[in-house]
KETORMAR-972394 format. One record per atom (N, C-alpha, C): atom name; x, y, z; residue in one letter. Coordinates in nm, 2 decimals. Layout:
% residues N
atome:CA	east:X	north:Y	up:Z	residu:a
...
END
This chain:
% residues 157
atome:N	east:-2.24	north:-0.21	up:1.17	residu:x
atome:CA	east:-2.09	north:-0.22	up:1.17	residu:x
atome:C	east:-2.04	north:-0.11	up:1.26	residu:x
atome:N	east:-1.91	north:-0.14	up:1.34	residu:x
atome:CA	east:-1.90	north:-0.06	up:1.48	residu:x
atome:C	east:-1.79	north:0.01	up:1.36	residu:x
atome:N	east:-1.76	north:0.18	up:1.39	residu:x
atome:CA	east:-1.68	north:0.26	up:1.32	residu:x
atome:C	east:-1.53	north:0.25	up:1.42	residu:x
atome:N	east:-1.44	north:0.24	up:1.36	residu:x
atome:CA	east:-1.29	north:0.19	up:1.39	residu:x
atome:C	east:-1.25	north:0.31	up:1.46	residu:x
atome:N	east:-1.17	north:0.30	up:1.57	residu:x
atome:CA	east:-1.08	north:0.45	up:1.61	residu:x
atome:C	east:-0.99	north:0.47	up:1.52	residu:x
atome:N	east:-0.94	north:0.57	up:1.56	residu:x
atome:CA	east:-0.80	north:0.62	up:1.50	residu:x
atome:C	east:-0.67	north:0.49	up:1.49	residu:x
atome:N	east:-0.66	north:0.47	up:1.61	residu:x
atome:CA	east:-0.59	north:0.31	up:1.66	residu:x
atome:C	east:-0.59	north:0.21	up:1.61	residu:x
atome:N	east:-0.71	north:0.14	up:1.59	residu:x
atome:CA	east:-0.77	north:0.09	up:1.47	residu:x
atome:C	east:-0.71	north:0.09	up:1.34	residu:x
atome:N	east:-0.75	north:0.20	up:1.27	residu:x
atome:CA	east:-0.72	north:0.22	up:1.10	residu:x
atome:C	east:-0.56	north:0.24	up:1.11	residu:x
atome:N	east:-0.49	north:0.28	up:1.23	residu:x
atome:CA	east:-0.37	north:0.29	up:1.19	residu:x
atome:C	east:-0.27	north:0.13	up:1.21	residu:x
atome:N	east:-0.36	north:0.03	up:1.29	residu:x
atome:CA	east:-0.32	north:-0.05	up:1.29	residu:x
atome:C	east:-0.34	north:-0.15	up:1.19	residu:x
atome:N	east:-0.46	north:-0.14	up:1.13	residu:x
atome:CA	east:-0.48	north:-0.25	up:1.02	residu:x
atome:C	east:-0.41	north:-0.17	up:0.90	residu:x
atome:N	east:-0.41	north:-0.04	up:0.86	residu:x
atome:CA	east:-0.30	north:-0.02	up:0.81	residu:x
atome:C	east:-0.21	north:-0.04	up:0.81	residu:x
atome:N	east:-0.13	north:-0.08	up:0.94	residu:x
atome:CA	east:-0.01	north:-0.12	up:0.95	residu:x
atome:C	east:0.01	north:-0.30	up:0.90	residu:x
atome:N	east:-0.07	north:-0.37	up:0.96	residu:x
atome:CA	east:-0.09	north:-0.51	up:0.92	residu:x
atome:C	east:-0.13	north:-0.55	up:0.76	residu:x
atome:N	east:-0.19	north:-0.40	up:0.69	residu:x
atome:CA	east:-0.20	north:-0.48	up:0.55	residu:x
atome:C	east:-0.02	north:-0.41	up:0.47	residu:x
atome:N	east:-0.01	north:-0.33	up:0.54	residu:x
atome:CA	east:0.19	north:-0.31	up:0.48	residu:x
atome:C	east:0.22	north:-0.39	up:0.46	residu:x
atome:N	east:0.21	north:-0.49	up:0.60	residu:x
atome:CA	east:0.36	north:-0.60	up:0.65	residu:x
atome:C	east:0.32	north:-0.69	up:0.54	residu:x
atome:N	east:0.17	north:-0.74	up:0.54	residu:x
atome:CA	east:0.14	north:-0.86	up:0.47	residu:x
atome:C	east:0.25	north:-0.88	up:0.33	residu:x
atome:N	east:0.19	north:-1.01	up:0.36	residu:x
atome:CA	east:0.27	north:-1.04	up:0.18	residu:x
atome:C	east:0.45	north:-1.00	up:0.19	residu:x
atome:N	east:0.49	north:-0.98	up:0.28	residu:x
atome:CA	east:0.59	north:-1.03	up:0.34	residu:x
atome:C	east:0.63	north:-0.83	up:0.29	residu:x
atome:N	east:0.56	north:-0.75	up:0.30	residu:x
atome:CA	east:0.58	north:-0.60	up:0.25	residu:x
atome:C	east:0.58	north:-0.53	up:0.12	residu:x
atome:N	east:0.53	north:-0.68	up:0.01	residu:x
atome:CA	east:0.59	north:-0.63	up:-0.10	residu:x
atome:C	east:0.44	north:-0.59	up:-0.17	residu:x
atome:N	east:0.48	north:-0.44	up:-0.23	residu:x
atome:CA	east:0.33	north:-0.37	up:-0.24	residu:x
atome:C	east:0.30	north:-0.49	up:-0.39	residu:x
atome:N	east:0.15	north:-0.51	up:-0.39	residu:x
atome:CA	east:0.08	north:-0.51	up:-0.49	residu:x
atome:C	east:0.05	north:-0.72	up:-0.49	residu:x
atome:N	east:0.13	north:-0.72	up:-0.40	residu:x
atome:CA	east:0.07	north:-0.90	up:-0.31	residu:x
atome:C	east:-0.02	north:-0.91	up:-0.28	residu:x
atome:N	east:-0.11	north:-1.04	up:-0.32	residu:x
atome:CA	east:-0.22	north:-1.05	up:-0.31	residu:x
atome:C	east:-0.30	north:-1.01	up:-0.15	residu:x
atome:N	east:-0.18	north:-1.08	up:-0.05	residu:x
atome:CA	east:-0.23	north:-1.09	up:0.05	residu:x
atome:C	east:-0.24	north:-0.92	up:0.11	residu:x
atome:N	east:-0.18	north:-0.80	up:0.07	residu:x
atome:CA	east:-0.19	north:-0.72	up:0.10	residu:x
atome:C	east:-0.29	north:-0.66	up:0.05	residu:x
atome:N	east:-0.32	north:-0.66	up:-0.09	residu:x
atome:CA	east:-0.40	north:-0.61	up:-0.21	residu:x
atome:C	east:-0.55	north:-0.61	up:-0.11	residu:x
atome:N	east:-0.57	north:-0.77	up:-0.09	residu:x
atome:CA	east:-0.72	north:-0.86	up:-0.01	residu:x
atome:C	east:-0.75	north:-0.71	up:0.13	residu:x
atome:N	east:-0.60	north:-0.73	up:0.22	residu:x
atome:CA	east:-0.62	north:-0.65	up:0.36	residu:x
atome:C	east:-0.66	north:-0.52	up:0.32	residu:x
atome:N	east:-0.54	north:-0.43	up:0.22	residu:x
atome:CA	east:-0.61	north:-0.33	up:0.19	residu:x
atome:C	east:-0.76	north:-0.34	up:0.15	residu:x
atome:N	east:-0.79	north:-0.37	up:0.05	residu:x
atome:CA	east:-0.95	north:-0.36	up:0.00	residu:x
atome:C	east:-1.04	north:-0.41	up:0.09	residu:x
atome:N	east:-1.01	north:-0.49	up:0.21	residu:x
atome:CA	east:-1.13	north:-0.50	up:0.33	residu:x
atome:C	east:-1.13	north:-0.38	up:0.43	residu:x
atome:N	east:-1.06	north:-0.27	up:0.47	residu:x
atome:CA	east:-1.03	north:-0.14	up:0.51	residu:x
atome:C	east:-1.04	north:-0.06	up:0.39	residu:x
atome:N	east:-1.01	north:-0.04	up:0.33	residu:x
atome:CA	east:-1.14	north:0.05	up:0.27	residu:x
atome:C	east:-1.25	north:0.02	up:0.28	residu:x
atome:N	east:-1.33	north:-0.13	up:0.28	residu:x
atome:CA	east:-1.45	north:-0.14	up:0.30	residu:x
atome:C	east:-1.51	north:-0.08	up:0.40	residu:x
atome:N	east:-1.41	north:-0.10	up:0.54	residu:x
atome:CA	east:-1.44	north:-0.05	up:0.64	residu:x
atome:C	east:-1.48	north:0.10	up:0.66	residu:x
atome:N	east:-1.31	north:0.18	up:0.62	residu:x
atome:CA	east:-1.33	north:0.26	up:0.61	residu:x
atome:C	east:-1.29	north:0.34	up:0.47	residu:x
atome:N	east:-1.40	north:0.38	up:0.42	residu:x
atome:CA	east:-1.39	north:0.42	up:0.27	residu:x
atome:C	east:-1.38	north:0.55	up:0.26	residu:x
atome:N	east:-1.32	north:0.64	up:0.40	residu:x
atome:CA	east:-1.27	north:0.77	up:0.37	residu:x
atome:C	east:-1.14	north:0.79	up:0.43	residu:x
atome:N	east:-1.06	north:0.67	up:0.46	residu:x
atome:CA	east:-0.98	north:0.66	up:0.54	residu:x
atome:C	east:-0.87	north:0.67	up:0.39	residu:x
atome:N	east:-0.76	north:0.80	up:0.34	residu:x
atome:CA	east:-0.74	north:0.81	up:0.24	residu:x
atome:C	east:-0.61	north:0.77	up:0.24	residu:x
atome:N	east:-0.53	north:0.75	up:0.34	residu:x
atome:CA	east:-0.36	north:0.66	up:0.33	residu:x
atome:C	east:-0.40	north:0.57	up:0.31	residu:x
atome:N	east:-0.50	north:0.45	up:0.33	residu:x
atome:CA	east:-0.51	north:0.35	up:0.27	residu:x
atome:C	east:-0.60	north:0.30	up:0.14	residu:x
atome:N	east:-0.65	north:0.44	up:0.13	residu:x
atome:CA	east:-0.72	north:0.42	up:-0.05	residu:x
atome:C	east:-0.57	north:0.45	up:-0.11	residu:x
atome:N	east:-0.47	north:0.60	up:-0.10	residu:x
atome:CA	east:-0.34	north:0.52	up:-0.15	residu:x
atome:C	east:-0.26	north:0.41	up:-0.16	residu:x
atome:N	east:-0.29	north:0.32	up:-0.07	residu:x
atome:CA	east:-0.17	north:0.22	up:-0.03	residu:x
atome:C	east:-0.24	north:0.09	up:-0.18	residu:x
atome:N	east:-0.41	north:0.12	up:-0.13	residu:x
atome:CA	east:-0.44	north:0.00	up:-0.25	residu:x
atome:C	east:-0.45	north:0.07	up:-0.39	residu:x
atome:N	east:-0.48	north:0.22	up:-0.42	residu:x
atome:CA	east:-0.44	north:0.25	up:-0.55	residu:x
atome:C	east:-0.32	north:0.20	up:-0.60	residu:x
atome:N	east:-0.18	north:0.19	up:-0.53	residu:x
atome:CA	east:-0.09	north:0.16	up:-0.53	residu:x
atome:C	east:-0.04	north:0.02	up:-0.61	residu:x
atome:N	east:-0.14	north:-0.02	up:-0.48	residu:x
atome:CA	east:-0.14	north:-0.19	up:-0.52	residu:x
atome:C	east:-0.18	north:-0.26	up:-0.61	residu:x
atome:N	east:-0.30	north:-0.18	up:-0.59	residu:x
atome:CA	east:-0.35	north:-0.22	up:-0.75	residu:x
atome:C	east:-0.30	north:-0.23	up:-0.86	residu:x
atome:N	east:-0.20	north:-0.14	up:-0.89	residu:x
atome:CA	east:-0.12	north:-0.15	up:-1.03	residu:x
atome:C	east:0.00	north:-0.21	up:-1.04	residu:x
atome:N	east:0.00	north:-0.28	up:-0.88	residu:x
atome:CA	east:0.12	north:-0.39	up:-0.91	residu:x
atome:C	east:0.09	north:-0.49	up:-0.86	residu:x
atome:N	east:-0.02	north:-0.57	up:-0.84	residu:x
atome:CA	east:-0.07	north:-0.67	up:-0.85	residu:x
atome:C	east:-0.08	north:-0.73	up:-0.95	residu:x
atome:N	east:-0.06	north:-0.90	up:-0.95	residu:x
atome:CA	east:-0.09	north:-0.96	up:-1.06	residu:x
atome:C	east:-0.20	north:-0.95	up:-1.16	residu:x
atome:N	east:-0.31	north:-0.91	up:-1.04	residu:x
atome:CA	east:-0.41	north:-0.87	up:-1.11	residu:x
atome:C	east:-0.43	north:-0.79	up:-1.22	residu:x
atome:N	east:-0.35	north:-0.69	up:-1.23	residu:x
atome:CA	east:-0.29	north:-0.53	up:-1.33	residu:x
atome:C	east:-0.30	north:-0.59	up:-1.41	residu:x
atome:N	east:-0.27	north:-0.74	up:-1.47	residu:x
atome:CA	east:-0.28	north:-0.74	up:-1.59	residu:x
atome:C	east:-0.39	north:-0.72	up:-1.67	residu:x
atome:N	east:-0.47	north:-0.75	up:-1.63	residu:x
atome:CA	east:-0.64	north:-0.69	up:-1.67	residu:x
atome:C	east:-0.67	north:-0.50	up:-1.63	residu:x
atome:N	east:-0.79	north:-0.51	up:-1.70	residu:x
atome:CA	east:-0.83	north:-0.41	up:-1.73	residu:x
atome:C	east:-0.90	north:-0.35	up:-1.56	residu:x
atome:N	east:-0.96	north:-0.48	up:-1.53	residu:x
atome:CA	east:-1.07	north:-0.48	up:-1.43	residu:x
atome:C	east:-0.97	north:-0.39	up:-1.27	residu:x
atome:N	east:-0.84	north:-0.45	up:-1.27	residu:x
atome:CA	east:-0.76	north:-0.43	up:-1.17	residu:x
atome:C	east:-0.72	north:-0.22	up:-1.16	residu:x
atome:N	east:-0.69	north:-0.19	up:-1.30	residu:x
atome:CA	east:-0.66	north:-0.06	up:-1.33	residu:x
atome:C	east:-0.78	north:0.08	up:-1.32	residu:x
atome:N	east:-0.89	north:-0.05	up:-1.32	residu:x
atome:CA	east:-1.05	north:0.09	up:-1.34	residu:x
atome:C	east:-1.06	north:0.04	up:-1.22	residu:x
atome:N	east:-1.05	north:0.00	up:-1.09	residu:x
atome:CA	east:-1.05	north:-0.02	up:-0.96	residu:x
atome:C	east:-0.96	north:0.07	up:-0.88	residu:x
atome:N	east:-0.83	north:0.08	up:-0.97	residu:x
atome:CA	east:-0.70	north:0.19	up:-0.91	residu:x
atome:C	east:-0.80	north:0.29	up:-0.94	residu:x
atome:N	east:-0.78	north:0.33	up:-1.04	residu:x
atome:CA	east:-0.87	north:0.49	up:-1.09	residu:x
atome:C	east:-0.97	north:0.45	up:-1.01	residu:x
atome:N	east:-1.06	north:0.39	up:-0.96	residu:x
atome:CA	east:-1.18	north:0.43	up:-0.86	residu:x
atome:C	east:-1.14	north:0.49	up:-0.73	residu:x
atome:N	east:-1.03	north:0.41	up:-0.68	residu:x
atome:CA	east:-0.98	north:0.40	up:-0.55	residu:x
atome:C	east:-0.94	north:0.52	up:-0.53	residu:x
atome:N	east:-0.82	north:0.57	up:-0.65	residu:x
atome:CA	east:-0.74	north:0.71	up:-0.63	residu:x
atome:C	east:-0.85	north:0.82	up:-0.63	residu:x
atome:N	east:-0.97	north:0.80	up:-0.74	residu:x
atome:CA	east:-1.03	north:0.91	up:-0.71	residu:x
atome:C	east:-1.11	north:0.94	up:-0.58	residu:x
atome:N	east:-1.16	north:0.86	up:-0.51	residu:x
atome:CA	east:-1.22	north:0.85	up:-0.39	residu:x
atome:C	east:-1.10	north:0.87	up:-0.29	residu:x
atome:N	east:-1.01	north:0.86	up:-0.30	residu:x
atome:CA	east:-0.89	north:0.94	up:-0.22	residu:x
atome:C	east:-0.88	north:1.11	up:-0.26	residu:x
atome:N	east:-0.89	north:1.11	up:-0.35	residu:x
atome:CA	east:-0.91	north:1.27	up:-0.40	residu:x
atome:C	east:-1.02	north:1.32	up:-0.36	residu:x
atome:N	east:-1.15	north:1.26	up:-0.38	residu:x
atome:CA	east:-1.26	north:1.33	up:-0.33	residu:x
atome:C	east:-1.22	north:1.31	up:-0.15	residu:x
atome:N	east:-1.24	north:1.21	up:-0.14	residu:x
atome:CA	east:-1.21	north:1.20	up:0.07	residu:x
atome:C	east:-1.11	north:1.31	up:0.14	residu:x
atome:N	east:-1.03	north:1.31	up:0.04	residu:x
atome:CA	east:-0.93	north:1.41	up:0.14	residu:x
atome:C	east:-0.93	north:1.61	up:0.09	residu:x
atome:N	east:-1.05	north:1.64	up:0.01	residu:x
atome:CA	east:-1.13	north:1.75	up:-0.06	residu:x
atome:C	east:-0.97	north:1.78	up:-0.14	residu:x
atome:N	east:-0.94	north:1.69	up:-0.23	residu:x
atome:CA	east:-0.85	north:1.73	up:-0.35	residu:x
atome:C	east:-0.70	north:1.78	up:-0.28	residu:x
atome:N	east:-0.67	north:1.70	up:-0.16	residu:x
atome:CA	east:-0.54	north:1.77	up:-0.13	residu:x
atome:C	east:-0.42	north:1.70	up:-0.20	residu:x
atome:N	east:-0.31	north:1.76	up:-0.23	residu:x
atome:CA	east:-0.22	north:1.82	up:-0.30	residu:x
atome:C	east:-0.12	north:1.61	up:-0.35	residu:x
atome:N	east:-0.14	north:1.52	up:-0.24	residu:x
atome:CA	east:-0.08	north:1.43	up:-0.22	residu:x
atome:C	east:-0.15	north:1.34	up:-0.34	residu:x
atome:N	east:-0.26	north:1.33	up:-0.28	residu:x
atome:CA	east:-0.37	north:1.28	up:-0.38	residu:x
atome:C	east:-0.34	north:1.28	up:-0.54	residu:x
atome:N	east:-0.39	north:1.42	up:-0.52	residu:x
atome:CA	east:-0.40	north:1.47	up:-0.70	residu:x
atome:C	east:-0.24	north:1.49	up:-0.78	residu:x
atome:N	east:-0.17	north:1.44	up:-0.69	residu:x
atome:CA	east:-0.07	north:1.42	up:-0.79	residu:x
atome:C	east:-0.04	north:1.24	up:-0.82	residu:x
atome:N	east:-0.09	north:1.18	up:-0.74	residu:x
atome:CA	east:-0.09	north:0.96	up:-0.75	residu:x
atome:C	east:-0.17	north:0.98	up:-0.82	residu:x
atome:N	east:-0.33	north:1.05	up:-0.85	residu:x
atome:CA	east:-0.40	north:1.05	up:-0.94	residu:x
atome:C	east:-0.34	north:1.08	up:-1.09	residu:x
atome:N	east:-0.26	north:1.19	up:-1.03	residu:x
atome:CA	east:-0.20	north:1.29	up:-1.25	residu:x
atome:C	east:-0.12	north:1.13	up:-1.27	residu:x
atome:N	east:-0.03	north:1.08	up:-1.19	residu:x
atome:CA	east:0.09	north:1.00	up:-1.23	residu:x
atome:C	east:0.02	north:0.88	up:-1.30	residu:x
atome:N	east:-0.09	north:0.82	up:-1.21	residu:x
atome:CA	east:-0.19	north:0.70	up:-1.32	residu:x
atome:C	east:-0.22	north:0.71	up:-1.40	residu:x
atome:N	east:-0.28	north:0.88	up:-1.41	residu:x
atome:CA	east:-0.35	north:0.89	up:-1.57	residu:x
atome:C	east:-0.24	north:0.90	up:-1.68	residu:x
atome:N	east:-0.13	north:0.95	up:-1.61	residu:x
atome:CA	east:-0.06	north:0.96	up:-1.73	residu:x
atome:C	east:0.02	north:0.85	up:-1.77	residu:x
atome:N	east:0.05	north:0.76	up:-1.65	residu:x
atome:CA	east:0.14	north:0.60	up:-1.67	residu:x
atome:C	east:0.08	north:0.52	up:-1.75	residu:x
atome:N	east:-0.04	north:0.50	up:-1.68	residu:x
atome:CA	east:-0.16	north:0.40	up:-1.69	residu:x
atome:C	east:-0.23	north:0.40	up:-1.79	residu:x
atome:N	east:-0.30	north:0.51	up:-1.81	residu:x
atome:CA	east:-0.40	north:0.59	up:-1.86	residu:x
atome:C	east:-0.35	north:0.64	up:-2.03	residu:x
atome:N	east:-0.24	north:0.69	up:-1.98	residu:x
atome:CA	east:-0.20	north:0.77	up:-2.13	residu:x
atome:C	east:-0.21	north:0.91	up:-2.16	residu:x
atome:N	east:-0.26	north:0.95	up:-2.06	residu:x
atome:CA	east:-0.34	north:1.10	up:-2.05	residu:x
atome:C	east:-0.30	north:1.20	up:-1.99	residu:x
atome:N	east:-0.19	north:1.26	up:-2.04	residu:x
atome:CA	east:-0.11	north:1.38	up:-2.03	residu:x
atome:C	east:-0.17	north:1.48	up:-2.00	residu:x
atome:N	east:-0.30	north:1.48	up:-2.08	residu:x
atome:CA	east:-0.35	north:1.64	up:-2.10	residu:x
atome:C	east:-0.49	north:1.61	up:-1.95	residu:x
atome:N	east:-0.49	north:1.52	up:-1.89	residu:x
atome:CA	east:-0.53	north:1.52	up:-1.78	residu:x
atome:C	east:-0.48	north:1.56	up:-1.66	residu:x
atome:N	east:-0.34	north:1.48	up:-1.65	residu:x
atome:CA	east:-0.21	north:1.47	up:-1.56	residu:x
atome:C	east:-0.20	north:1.64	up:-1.56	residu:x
atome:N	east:-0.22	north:1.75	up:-1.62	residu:x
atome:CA	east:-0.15	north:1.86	up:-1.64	residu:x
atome:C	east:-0.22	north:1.91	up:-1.51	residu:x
atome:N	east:-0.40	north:1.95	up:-1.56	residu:x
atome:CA	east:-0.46	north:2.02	up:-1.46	residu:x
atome:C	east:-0.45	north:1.97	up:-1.30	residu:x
atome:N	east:-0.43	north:1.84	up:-1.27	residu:x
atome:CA	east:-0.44	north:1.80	up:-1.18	residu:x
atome:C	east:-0.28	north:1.80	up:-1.13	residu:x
atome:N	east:-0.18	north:1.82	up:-1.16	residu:x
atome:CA	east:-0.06	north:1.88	up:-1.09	residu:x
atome:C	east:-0.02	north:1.99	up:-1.09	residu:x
atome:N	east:-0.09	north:2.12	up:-1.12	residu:x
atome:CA	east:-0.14	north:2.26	up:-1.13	residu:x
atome:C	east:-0.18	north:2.26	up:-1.02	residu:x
atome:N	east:-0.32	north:2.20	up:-0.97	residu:x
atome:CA	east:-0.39	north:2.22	up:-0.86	residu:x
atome:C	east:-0.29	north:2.18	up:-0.77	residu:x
atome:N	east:-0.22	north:2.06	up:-0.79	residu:x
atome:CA	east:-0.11	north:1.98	up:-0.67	residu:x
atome:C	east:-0.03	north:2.12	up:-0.63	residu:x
atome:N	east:0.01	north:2.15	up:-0.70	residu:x
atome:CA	east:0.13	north:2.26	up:-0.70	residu:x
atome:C	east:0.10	north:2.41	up:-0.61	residu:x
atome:N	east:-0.04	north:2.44	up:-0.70	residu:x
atome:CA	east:-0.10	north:2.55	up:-0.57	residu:x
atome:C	east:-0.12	north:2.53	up:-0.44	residu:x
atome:N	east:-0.14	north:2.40	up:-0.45	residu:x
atome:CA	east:-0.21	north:2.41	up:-0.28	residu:x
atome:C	east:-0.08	north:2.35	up:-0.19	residu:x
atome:N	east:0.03	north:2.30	up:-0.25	residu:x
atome:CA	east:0.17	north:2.27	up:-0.19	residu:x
atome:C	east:0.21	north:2.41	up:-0.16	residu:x
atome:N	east:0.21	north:2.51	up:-0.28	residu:x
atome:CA	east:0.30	north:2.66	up:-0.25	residu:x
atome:C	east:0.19	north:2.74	up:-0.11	residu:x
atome:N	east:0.08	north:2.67	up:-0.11	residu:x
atome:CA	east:-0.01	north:2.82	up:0.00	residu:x
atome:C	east:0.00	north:2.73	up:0.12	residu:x
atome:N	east:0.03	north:2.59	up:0.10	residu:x
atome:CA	east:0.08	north:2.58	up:0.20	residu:x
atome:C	east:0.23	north:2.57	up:0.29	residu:x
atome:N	east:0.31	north:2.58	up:0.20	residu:x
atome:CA	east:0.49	north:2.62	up:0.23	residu:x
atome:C	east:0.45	north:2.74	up:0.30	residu:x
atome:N	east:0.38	north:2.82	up:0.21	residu:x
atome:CA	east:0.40	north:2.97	up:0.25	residu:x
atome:C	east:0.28	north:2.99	up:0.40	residu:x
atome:N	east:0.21	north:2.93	up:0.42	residu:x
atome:CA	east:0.15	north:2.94	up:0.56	residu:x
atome:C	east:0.26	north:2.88	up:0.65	residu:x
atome:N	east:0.29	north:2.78	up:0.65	residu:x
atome:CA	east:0.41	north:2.73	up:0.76	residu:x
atome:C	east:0.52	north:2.79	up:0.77	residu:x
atome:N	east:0.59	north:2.85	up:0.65	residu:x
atome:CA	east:0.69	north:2.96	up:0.68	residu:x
atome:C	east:0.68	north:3.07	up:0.73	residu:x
atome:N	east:0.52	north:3.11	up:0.69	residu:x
atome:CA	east:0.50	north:3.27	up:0.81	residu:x
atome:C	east:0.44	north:3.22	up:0.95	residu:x
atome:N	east:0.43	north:3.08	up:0.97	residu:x
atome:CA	east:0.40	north:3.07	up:1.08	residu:x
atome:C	east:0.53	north:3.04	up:1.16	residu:x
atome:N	east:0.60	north:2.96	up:1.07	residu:x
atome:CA	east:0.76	north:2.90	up:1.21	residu:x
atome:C	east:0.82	north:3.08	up:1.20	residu:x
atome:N	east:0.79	north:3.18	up:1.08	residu:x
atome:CA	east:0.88	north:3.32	up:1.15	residu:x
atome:C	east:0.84	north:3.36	up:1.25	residu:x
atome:N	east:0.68	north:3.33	up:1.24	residu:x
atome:CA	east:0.61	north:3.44	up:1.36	residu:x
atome:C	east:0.65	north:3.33	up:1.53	residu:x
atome:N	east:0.65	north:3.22	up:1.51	residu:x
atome:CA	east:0.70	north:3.15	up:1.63	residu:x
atome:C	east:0.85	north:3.16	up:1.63	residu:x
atome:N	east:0.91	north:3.21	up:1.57	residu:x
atome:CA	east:1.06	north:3.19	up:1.60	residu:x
atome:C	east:1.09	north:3.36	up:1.62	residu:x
atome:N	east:1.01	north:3.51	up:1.62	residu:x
atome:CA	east:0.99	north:3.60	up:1.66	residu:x
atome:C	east:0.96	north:3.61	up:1.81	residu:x
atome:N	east:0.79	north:3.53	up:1.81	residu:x
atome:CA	east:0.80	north:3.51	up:1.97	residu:x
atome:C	east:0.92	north:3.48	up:2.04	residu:x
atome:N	east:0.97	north:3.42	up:2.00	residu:x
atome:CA	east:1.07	north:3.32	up:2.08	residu:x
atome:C	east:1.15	north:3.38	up:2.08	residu:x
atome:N	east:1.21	north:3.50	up:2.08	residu:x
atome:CA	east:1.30	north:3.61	up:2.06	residu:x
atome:C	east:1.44	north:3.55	up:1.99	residu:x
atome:N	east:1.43	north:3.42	up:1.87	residu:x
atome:CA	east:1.52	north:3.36	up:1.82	residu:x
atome:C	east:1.52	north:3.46	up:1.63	residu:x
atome:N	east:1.53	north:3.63	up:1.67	residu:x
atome:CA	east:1.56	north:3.69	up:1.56	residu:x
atome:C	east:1.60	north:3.68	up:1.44	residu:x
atome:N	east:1.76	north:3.59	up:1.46	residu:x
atome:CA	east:1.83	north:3.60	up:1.35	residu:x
atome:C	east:1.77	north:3.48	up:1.27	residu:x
atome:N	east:1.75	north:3.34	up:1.32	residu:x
atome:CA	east:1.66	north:3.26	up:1.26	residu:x
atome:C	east:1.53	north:3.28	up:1.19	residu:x
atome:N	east:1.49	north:3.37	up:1.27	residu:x
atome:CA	east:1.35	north:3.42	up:1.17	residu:x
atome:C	east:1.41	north:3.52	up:1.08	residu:x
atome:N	east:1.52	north:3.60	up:1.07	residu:x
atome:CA	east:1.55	north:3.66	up:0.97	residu:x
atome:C	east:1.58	north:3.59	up:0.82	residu:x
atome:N	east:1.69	north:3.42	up:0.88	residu:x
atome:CA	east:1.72	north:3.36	up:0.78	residu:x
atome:C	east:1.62	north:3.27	up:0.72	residu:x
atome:N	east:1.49	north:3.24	up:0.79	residu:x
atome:CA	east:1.35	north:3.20	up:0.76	residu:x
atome:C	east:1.33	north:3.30	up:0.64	residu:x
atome:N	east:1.30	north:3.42	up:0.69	residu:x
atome:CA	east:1.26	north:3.49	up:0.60	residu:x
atome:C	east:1.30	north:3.54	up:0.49	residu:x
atome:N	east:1.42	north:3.59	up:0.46	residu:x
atome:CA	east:1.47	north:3.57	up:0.36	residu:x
atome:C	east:1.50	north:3.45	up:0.25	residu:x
atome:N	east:1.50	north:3.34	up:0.30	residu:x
atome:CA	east:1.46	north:3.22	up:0.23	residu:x
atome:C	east:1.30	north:3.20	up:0.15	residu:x
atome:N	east:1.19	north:3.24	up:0.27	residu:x
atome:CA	east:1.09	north:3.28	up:0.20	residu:x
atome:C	east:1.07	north:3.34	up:0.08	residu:x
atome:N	east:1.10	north:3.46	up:0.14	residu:x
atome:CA	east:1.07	north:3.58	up:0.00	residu:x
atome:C	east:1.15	north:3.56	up:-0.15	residu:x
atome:N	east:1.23	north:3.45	up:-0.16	residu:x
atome:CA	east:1.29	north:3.41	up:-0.22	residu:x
atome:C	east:1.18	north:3.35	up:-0.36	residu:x
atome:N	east:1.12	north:3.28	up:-0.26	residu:x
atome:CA	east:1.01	north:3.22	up:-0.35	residu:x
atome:C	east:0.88	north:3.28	up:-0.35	residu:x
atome:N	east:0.84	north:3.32	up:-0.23	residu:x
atome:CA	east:0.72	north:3.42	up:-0.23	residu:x
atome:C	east:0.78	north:3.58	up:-0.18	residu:x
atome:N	east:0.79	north:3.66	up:-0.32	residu:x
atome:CA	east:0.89	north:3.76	up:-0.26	residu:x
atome:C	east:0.72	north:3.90	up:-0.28	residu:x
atome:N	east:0.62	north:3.86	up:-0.32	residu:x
atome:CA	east:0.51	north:3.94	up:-0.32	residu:x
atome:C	east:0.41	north:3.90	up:-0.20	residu:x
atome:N	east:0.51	north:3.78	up:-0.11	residu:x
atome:CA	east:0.34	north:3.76	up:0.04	residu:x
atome:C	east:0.38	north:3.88	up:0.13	residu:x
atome:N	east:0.24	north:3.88	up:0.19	residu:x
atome:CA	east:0.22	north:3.97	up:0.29	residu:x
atome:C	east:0.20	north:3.90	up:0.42	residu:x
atome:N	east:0.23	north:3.77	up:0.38	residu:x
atome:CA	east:0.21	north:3.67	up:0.51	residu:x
atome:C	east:0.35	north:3.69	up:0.55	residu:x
atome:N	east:0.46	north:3.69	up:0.45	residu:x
atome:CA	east:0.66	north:3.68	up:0.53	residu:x
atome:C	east:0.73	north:3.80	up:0.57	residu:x
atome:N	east:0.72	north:3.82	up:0.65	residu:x
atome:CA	east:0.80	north:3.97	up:0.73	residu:x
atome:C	east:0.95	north:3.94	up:0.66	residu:x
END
């Protein structure tokens, strides 16, 4: 089996959207998504798109359709090393789906850390580019917006 470009997955991506006339959890989309992930089974916007689907597909009404979502979403969690997007479509299943609150917790704790370390890298990065850029006052109002929320980093001038 020949491995897809970039081009590729963003296009059959795009063709299992439209299917089914757009409406998530249609068979015809459900079918497109689950043949890309076959393809590509670490390709993780579209293990979302069919976790998605999955639970609104007619199929959902079984059991079989729901322990497919939970496969899907976790393999999106592992594929993408547990980033922040992920593990929160995962908390929201277990807790919709699933019933499982005391699951949902740890796993939008982790969402939450790695959302805040990453605000806070992008905010000391657009100050330090808007410093270069001799655009002062903007980085001043950058930064004080920062430290607002991270008022102990050593990353926000």
């Amino acid at each position: 089996m020949s491995t897809l470009s970039p081009e590729e997955l963003l296009a059959q991506l795009q063709a299992a959207r439209e299917a089914g006339g757009g409406k998530p959890g249609s068979p015809e989309r459900v079918r497109l998504h689950r043949e890309l992930a076959a393809a590509a089974p670490s390709f993780v916007p579209n293990l979302l798109e069919l976790g998605r689907g999955l639970q609104l597909t007619e199929e959902a009404t079984g059991a079989d359709a729901f322990t497919e979502a939970e496969a899907v979403l976790r393999q999106a969690v592992a594929m993408s090393h547990r980033s922040a997007p992920t593990l929160v479509e995962l908390a929201y299943f277990l807790n919709l789906i699933r019933n499982a609150p005391q699951e949902m917790e740890p796993l939008l704790e982790e969402a939450i850390d790695k959302s805040l370390h990453l605000l806070e890298d992008a905010w000391a990065g657009l100050i330090n580019v808007l410093v270069e850029q001799e655009k002062y006052q903007r980085a001043l109002e950058v930064s004080e917006k920062a430290r607002r929320i991270f008022p102990d980093s050593t990353r926000i001038a």
